[in-house]
TIDRENMI-689089 format. One record per residue (C-alpha): residue number from 0; residue in three letters; x, y, z. Coordinates in pm, 1 decimal. Example, Ala and Ser with C-alpha at 12.3 -4.5 7.8 and 13.67 -1.06 7.14 Angstrom:
% TIDRENMI-689089
0	Ala	1230.0	-450.0	780.0 $
1	Ser	1367.0	-106.0	714.0 $
//
This chain:
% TIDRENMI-689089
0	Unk	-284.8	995.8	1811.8 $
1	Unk	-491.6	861.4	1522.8 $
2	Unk	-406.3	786.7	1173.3 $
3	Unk	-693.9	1103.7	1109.7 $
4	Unk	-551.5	1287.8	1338.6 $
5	Unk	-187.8	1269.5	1214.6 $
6	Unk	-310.6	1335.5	870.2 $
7	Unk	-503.3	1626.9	952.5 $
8	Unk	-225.9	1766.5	1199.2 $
9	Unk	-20.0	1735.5	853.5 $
10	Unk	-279.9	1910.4	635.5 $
11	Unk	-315.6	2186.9	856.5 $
12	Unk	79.4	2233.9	879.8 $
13	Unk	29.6	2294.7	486.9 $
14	Unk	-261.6	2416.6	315.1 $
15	Unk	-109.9	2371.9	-13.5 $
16	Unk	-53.8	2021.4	-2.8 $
17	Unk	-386.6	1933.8	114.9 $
18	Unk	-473.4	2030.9	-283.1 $
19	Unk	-244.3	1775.5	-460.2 $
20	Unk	-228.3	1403.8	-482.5 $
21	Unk	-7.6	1237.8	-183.8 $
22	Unk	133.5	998.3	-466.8 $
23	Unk	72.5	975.0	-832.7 $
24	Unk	186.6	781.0	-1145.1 $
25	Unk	215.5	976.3	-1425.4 $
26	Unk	212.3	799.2	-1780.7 $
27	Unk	429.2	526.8	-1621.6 $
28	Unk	565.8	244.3	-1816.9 $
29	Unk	804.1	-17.0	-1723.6 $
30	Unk	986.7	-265.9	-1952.0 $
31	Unk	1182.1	-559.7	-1838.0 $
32	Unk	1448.3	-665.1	-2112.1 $
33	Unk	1214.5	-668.2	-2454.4 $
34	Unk	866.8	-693.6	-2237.0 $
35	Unk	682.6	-388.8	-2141.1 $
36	Unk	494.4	-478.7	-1797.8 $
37	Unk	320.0	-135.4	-1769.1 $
38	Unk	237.8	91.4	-2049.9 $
39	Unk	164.2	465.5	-2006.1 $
40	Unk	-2.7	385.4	-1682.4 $
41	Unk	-166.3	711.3	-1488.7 $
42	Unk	-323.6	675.5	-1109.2 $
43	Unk	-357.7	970.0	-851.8 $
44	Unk	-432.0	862.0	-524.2 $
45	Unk	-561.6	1136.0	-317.6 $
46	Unk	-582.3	1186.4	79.7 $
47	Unk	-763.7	940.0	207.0 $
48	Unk	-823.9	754.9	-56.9 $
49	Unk	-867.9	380.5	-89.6 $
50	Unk	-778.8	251.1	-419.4 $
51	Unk	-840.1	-125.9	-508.3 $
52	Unk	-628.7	-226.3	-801.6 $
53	Unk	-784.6	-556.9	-920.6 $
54	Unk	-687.0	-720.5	-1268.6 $
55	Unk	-627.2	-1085.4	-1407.2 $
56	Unk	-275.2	-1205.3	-1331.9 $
57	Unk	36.8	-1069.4	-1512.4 $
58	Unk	-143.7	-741.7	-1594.4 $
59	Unk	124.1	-512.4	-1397.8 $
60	Unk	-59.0	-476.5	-1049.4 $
61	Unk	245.9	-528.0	-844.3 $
62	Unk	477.2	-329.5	-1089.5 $
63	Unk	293.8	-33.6	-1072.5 $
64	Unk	319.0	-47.8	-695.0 $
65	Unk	653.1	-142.3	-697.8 $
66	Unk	730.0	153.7	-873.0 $
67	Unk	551.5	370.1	-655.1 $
68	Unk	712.9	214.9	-354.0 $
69	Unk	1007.3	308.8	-533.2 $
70	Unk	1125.6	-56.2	-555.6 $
71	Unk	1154.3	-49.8	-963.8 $
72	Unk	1234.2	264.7	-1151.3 $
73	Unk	989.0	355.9	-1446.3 $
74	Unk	1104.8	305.5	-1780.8 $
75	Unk	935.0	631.0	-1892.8 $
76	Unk	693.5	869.9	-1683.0 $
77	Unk	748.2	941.7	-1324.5 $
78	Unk	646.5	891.1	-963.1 $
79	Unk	490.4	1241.5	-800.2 $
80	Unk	421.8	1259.7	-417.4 $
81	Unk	257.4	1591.9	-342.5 $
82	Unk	385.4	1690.6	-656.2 $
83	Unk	763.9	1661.2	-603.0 $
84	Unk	924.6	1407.9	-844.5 $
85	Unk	1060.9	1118.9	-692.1 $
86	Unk	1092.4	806.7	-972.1 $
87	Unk	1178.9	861.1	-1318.4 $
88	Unk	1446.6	710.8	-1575.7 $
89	Unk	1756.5	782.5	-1526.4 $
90	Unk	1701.3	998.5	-1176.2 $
91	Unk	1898.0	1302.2	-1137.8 $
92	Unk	2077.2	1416.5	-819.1 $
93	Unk	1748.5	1641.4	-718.3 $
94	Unk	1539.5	1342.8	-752.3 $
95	Unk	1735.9	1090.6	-621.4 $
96	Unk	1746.1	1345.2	-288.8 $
97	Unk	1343.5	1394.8	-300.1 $
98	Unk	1305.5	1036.7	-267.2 $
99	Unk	1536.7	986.0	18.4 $
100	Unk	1314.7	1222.9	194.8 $
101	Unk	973.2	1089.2	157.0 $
102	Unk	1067.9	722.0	141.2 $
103	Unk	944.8	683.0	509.5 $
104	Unk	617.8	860.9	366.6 $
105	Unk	552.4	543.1	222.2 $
106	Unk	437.5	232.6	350.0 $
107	Unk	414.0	-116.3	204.6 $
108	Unk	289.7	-428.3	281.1 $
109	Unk	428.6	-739.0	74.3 $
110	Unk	198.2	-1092.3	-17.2 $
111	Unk	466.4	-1257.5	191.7 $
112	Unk	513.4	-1083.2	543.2 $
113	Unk	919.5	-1046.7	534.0 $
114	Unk	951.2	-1031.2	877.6 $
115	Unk	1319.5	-1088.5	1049.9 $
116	Unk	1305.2	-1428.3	1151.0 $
117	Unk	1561.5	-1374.8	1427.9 $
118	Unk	1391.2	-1059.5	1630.4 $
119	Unk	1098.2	-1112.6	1813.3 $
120	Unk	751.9	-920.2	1715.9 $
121	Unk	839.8	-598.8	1877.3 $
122	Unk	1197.5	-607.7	1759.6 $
123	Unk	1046.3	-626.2	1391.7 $
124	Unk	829.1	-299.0	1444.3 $
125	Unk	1085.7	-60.2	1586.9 $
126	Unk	1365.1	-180.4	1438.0 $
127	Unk	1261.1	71.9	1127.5 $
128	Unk	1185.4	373.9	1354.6 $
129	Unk	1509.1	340.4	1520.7 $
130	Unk	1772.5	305.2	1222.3 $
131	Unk	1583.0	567.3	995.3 $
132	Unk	1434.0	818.4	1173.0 $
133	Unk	1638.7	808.4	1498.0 $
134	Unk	1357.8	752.5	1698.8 $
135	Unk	1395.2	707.5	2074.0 $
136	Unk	1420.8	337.4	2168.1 $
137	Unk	1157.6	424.7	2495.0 $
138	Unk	978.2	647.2	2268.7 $
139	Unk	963.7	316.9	1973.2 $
140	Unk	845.6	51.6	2194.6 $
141	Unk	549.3	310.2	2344.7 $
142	Unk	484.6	312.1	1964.0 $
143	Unk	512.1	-63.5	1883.4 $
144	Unk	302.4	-146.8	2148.5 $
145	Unk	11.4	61.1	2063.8 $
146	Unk	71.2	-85.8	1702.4 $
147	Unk	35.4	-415.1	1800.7 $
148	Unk	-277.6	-354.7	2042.0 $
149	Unk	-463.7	-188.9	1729.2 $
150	Unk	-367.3	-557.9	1520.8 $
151	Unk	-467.7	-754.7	1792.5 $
152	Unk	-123.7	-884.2	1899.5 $
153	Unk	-32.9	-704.5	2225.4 $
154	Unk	23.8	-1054.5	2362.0 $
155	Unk	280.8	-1187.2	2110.7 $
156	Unk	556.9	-855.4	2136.9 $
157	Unk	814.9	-1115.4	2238.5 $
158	Unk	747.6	-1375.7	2023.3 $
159	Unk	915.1	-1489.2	1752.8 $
160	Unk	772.6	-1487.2	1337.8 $
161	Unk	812.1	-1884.0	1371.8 $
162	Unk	570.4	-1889.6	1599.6 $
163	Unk	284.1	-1728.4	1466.2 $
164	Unk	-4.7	-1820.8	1175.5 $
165	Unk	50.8	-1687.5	873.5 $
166	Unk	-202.9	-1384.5	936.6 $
167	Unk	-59.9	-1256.2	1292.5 $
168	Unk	250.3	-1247.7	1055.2 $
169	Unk	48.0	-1052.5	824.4 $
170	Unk	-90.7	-800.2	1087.6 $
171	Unk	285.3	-741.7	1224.3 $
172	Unk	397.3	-668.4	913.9 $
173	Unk	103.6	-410.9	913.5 $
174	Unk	213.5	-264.4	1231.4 $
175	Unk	585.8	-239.7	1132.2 $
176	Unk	500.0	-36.1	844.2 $
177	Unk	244.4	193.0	1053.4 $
178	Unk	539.2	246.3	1275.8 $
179	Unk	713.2	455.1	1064.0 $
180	Unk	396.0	713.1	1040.9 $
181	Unk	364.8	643.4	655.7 $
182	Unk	149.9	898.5	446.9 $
183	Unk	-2.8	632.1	198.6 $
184	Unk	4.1	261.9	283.2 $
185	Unk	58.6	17.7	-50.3 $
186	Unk	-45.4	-334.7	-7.1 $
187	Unk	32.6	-588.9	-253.9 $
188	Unk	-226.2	-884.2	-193.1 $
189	Unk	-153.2	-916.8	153.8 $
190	Unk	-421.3	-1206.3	201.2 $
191	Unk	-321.3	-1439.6	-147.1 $
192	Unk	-94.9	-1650.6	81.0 $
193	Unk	-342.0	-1703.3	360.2 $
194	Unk	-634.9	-1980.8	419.3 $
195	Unk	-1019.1	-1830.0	430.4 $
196	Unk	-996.6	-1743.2	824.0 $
197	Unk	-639.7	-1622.8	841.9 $
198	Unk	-770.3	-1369.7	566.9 $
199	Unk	-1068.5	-1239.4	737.1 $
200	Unk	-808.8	-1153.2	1046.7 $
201	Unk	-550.6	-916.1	770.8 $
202	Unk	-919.9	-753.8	626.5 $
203	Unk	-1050.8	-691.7	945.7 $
204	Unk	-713.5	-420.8	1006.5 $
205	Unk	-742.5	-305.8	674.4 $
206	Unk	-1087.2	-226.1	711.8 $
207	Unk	-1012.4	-23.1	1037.9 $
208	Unk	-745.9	170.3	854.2 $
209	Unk	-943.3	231.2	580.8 $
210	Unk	-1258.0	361.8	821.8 $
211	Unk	-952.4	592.4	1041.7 $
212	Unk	-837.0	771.7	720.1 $
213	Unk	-545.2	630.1	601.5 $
214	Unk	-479.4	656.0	243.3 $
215	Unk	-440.8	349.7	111.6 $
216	Unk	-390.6	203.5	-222.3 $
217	Unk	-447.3	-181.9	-209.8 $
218	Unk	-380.1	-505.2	-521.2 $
219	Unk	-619.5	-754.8	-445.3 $
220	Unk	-816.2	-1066.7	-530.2 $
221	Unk	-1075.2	-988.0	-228.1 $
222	Unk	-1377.3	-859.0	-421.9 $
223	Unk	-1534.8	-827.1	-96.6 $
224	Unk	-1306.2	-556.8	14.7 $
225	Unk	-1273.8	-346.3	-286.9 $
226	Unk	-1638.4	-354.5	-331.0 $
227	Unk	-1752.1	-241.6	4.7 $
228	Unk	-1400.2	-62.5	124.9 $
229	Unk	-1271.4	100.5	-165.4 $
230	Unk	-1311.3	433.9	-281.4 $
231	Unk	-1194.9	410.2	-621.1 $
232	Unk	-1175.0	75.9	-802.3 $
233	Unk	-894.5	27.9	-1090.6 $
234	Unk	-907.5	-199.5	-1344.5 $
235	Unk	-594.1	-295.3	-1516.0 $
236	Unk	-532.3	-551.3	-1776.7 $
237	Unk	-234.6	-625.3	-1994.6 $
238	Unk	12.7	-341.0	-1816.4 $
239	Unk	-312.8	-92.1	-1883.7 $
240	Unk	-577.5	69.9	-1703.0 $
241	Unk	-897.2	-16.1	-1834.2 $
242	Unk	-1144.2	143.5	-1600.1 $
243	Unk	-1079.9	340.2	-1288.2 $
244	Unk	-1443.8	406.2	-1157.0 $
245	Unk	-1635.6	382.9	-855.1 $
246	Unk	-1666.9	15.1	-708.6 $
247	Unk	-2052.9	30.1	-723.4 $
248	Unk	-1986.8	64.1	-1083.7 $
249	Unk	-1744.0	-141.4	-1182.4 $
250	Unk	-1924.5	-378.1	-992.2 $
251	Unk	-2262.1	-323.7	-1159.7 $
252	Unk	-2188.6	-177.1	-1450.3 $
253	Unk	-1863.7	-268.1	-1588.2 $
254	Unk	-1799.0	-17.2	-1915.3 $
255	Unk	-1587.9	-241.5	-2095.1 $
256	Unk	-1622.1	-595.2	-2229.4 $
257	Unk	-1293.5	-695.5	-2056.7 $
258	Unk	-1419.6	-616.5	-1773.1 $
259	Unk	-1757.8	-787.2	-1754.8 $
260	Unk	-1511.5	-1131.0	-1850.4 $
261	Unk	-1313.2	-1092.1	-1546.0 $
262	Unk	-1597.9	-1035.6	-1315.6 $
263	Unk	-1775.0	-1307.9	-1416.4 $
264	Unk	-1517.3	-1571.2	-1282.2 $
265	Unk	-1633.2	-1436.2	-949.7 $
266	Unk	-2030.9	-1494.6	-998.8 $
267	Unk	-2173.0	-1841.1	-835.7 $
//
């Protein structure tokens, strides 16, 4: 089955949640000791959705998805998905419960592939799938395997992360977190480690996610992408969102001064 397909099998289950964001942010800041990383930061991302985040360095990209992966807890605000609570300071027993549930909702994709050097390729993918959601091991591989013939790496199941470049890393760590059936898919500059080529392999899969449906919310340096993939283009700069706009836009017609500055790094 699809990634549409899924998705629509899960809308139809329940009208009601077709209307509300799958995950949200909702006047999120987050401090680290005395410095505030994120300040008052609000982002829906909506069924299939793709969201670029783009921004200079150090201007809270990869907070704000951390704390909608869950991975950092807000200092103030919360984290919504389909309107449930499941971040916020200081989580209470009912929260702490409603993120349990949907953390296999959520997918993410890291700059720096984390796979288990010691398990080969397939091992990586359903090792997930089996210790969360109890998934049959026959029923797993079947899984895996289609995973890694959408990437491009039905050939390398038994190999091991040692083995291969730094993008067929990439695109199994993109097929472990599929493998889990994930609602929203966060990637956190999947390509900033890789050389020119390797890159174009990782966009290439995105792209194809992105054209199946998958909601996606994506930090990146790959103008390219957010330009002609993305939805929704956000624009954050010193733990703020300074424009979230269409890319054709942002691109063309930045509305703030800040903005114009930081495209202009990318003009020839």
């Amino acid at each position: 089955m699809s990634i549409q397909l899924i998705y629509e099998a899960r809308s139809h289950e329940s009208g009601s949640m077709v209307e509300r964001p799958i995950i949200c942010a909702d006047k999120v800041s987050k401090d680290f000791g005395t410095n505030r990383v994120l300040t008052r930061v609000s982002v829906d991302v909506n069924a299939g959705d793709v969201v670029c985040v783009v921004g200079p360095s150090g201007s809270g990209k990869t907070t704000l998805l951390r704390c909608l992966a869950m991975l950092e807890e807000p200092s103030e605000g919360e984290i919504r998905m389909r309107g449930t609570v499941i971040s916020a300071p200081k989580p209470d027993a009912t929260v702490r419960k409603a993120a349990r549930a949907v953390r296999p909702d959520i997918g993410m994709v890291f700059q720096h592939f984390n796979l288990w050097p010691h398990k080969s390729v397939i091992e990586n993918v359903i090792e997930a799938p089996l210790l969360v959601k109890r998934t049959p091991r026959d029923e797993a591989i079947a899984t895996a395997e289609r995973l890694l013939e959408k990437v491009g790496l039905a050939e390398k199941r038994d190999a091991y992360p040692t083995r291969l470049s730094g993008g067929q890393q990439q695109r199994v760590a993109i097929a472990r977190a599929l493998a889990m059936s994930p609602q929203v898919m966060l990637f956190d500059e999947p390509t900033s480690a890789l050389d020119p080529e390797l890159r174009r392999e990782v966009l290439l899969v995105m792209r194809q996610l992105a054209a199946e449906g998958m909601t996606m919310l994506v930090v990146t340096h790959e103008m390219g992408f957010a330009r002609h993939v993305g939805k929704r283009l956000v624009f954050m700069d010193r733990g703020e969102i300074v424009e979230d706009t269409a890319p054709t836009t942002f691109f063309t017609a930045p509305a703030t001064e800040r903005a114009q500055r930081f495209l202009q790094q990318f003009e020839d």
